[in-house]
C-alpha positions in Angstrom: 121.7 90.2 144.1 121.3 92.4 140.8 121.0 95.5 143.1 123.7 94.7 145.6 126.0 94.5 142.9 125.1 97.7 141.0 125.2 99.6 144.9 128.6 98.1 144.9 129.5 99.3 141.3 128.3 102.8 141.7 130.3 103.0 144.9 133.7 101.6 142.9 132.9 104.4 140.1 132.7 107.3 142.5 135.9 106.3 144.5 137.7 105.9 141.0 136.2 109.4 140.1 137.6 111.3 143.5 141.0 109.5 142.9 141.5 110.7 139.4 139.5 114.0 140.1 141.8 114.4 143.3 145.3 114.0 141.1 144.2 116.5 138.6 143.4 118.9 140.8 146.7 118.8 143.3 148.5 119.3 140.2 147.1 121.9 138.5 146.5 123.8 142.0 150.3 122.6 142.8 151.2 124.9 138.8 149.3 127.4 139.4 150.8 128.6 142.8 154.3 127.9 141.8 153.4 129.8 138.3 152.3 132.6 140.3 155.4 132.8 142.8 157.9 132.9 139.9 159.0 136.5 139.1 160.5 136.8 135.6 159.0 135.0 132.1 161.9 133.0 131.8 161.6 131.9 135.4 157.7 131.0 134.5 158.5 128.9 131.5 160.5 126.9 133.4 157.8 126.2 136.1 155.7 126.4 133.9 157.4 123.5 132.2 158.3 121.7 135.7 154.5 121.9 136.8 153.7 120.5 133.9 155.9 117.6 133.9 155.1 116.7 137.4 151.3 116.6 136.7 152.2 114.1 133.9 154.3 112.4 136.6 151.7 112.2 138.7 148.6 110.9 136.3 151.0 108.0 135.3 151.2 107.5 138.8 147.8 107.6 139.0 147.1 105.4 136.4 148.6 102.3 137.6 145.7 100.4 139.4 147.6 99.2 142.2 148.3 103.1 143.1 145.1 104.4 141.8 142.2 101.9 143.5 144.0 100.9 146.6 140.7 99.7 148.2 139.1 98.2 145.1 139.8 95.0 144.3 141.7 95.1 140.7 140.0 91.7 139.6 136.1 93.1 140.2 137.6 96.5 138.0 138.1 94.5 135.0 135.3 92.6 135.4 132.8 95.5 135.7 131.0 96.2 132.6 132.1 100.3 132.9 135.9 99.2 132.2 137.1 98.2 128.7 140.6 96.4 129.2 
């Protein structure tokens, strides 16, 4: 029972690590092509400062559970010894 349960845990931790993982990278690949499209500085601060604000955007997003774990069951997260609530 012991092992079924950590099996069960380690897969939980590596879906929560590609979600997060996943988020991050969209929006910092999502900055850097609009960052590289813009043509003048003050054009680039201000996607700079959009890209930005949307990968904020989407990490709260992100870090709501019901949007984050879809598949995990919320309950079995906060019970699992990984998770300080």
């Amino acid at each position: 029972m012991y092992r079924r349960e950590l099996q069960r845990t380690t897969s939980d931790l590596a879906e929560i690590q590609s979600v997060i993982g996943a988020g991050i990278l969209s929006g910092i690949q999502m900055l850097a092509s609009t960052f590289l499209r813009s043509e003048h500085e003050s054009a680039q601060a201000l996607t700079l400062h959009t890209g930005l604000q949307a990968l904020r955007e989407n990490m709260k997003h992100l870090r709501k559970p019901e949007n984050a774990f879809p598949k995990l069951s919320w309950e079995r997260l906060k019970r699992s010894h990984y998770c300080v609530f």
